[in-house]
N, C-alpha and C positions, 0 to 999 in steps of 0.2 A: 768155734765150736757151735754150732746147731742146735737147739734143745726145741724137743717139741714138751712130754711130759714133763714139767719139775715144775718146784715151787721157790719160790724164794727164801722159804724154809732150809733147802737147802744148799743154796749159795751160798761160798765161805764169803760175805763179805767185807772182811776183816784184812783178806788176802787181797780187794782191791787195789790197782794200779793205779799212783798220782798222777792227776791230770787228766787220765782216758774212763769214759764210762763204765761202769760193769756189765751192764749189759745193753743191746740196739735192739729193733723192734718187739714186737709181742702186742698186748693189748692195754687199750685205757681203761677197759671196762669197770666198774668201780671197784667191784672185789679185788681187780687185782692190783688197781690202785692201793686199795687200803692196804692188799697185802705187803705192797712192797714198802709203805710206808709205815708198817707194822716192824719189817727187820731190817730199819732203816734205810733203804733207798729209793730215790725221787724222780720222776720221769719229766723231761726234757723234750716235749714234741717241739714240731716246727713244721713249715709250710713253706710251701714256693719250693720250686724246680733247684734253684740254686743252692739253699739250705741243705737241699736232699741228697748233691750229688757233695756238696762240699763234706759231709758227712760221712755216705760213702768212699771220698777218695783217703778218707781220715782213717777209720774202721775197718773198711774190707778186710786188708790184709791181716789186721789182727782178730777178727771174728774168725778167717780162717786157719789161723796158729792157735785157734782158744785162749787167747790171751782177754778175749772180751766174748759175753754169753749172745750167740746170736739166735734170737727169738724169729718162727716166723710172724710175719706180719701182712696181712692187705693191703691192696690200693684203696685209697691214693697214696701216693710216695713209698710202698712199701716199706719195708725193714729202717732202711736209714733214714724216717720220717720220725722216730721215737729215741731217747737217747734215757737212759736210765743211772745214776748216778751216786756214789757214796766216798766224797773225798774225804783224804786222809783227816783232816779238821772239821770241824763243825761249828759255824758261829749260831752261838744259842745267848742267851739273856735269862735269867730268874728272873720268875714269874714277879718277884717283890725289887728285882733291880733294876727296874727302866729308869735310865735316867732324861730329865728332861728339863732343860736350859733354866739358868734364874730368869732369864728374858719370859718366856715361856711360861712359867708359873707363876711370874707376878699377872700376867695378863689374862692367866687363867683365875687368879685372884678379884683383879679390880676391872675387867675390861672384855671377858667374854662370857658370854651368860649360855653355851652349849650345855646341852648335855646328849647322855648315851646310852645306846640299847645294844641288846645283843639278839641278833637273828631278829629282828624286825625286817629287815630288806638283803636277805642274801643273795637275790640273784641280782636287784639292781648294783652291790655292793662288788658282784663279781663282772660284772656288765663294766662299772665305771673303771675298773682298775684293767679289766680290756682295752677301756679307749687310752688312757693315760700313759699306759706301758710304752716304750719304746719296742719291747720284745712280743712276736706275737704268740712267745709259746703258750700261751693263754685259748688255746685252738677252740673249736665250736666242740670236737668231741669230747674235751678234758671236760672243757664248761657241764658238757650234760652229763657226764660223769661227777664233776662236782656238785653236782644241783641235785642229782640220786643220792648222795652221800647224806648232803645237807637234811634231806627225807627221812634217810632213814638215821638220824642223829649222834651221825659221824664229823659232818664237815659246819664250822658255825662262821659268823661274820659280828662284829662289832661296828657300829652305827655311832656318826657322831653328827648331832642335828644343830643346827642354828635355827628357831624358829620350827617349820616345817620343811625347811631347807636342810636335803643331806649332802653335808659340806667335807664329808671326810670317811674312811673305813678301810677295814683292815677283815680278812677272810682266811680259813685253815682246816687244817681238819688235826681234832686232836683224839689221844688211845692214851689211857695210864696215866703217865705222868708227863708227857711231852704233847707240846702243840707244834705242831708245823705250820709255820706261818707265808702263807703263801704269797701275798701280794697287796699292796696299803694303795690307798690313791684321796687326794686332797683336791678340795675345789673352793677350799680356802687356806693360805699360807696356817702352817703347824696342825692343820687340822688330822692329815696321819698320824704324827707324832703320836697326840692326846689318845686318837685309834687305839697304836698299839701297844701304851700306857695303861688305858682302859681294861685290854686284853690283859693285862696283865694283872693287875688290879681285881678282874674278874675270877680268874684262874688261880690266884693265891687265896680266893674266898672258897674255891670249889677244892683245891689239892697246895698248899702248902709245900714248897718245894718244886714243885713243879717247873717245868724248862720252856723256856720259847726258843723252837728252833726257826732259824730264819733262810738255814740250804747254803745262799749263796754269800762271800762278803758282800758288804758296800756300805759308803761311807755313812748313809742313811742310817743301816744296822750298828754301824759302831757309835753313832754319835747318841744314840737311844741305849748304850753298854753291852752291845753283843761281842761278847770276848773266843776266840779260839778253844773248841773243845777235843780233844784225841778222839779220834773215830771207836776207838776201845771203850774208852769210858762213855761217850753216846751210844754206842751200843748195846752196854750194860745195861744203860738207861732206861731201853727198852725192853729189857727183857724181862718176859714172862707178864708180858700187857695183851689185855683181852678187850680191857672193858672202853666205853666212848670216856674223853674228858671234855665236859661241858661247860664253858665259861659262868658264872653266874649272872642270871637274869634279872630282868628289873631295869627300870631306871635310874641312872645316878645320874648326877652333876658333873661334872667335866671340872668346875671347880674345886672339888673334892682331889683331883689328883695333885694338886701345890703343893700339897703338903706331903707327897711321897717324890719316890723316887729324886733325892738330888743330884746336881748337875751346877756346869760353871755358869 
């Protein structure tokens, strides 16, 4: 199915199908970034010739049975360059349940002297977790689309410094009571971790209850307590969210997190 006018307002996506996106191309532009990430769904760019056909030879058919929303889209790569996303699970974390190792927090006790900001460094923050990534959906137009967001104080980053060294961070963009957390990158062992502990840490000073959504599994997210959520009940989650949710600013200690979130 083709759509030119809609919004993602109006996509059931509650009706989404396991395993296939909701919808393939459209655009990154930031509104509609925010919007989709407003009633919960996530976009998936990609790059290189092969990405783009393997995409297409995935999607076609079902973009033309409407079984998946086909947006148009520009070159480069056209339509099957963007992949859009809302699985039936959602691994999220409270904001007050990161957990983080007793290895981890003793050393955050006697042995690392970091501490942490928020939105100090968002674009270097989104820069390093570009290099780090094995995936590059991290594209040059999300990026500038993130960095417009980050502006107009939709999208934030958390900083974790050794010295004047930034050794670690974690970047998102959050609305209400959910952060979407996009992408962590370390350039010192655990230093993501502490990241997006910090994040979390921060976001239960600013909203209480609040959710950290992380999109995709991985063993990363589960070992920091991101547990399985019904796409229903994430949904809920969102709803009727207008306003930014802002990490709380300042700097803190890094040693300060030991004593939250436990872990083996």
């Amino acid at each position: 199915m083709i759509m030119t006018e809609i919004t993602w307002e109006q996509i059931d996506l509650a009706a989404a199908e396991a395993g296939l996106p909701v919808a393939v191309g459209g655009s990154l532009a930031p509104h509609r970034v925010l919007e989709a990430l407003r009633y919960g769904a996530f976009p998936m760019p990609c790059t290189g010739e092969y990405a783009v056909e393997t995409n297409r030879a995935l999607y076609h058919d079902l973009v033309q049975e409407g079984l998946i929303i086909g947006f148009p889209r520009p070159e480069p790569g056209g339509r099957y360059a963007l992949t859009w996303w809302c699985p039936p699970t959602r691994p999220v974390v409270a904001s007050d349940g990161v957990h983080l190792s007793r290895k981890l927090r003793r050393d955050l006790r006697h042995k690392h002297q970091w501490i942490t900001t928020c939105d100090h460094a968002f674009a270097e923050v989104v820069e390093h977790c570009r290099d780090q990534r094995a995936s590059p959906w991290i594209t040059d137009e999300l990026t500038e689309s993130l960095l417009a967001l980050h502006h107009a104080g939709w999208a934030h980053s958390i900083e974790v410094w050794n010295g004047e060294d930034l050794i670690g961070g974690v970047f998102g963009t959050g609305m209400g009571a959910v952060f979407s957390a996009e992408s962590t990158f370390h350039r010192q062992p655990d230093a993501g971790k502490v990241a997006f502990a910090d994040l979390g840490r921060r976001l239960w000073l600013t909203r209480p209850g609040s959710l950290i959504d992380v999109q995709v599994p991985s063993v990363f997210a589960t070992s920091l307590g991101a547990e399985p959520l019904p796409r229903t009940e994430f949904l809920a989650a969102l709803a009727d969210i207008d306003l930014p949710l802002t990490p709380h600013r300042g700097v803190f200690q890094a040693a300060g997190l030991a004593d939250a979130g436990g872990g083996d």
